[in-house]
N, C-alpha and C positions, 0 to 999 in steps of 0.2 A: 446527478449521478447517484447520490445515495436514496436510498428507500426508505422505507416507512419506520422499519426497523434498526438502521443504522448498518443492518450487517451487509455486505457485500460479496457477492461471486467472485472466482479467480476470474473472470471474464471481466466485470463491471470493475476489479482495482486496478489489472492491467491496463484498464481504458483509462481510470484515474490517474493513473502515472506514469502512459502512454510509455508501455515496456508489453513486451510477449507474456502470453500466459504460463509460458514455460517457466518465465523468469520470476513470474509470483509462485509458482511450485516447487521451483527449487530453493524459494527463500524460506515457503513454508518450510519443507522439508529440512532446511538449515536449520529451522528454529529460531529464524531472523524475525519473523509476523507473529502476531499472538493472534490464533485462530477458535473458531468457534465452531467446536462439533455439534451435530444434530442428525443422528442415526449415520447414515454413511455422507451426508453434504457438508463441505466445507464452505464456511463463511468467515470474510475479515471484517474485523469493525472498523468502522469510517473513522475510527479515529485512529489507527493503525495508516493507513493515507495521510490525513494530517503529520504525524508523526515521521513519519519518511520524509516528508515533506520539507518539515522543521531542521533535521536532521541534515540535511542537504542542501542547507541554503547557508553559504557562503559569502563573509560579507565581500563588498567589493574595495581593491586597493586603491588609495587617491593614486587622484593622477597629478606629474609634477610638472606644474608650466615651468 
């Protein structure tokens, strides 16, 4: 999924964390993403995925026989 560059499309992060494009625009737009301008194209770093990622992973509770 990521590119040469590491940076990402709102199309190619939604794909990475299999959510709507919508929902990577309004996180932009939150100021939830650290994004990466280049004249009017928005790009996320792939390491902005990893970190949502990380963020979201929950350990699991034992189970009691």
């Amino acid at each position: 999924m990521m590119n040469e560059t590491g940076l990402l499309t709102v199309a190619q992060t939604a794909a990475a964390l299999t959510v709507k494009p919508s929902c990577i625009r309004r996180w932009i737009h939150e100021q939830k993403l650290t994004t990466v301008h280049i004249g009017r194209l928005v790009r996320v770093p792939s390491t902005e995925v990893d970190r949502i990622i990380r963020q979201g992973i929950r350990p699991s509770k034992p189970t009691k026989r």
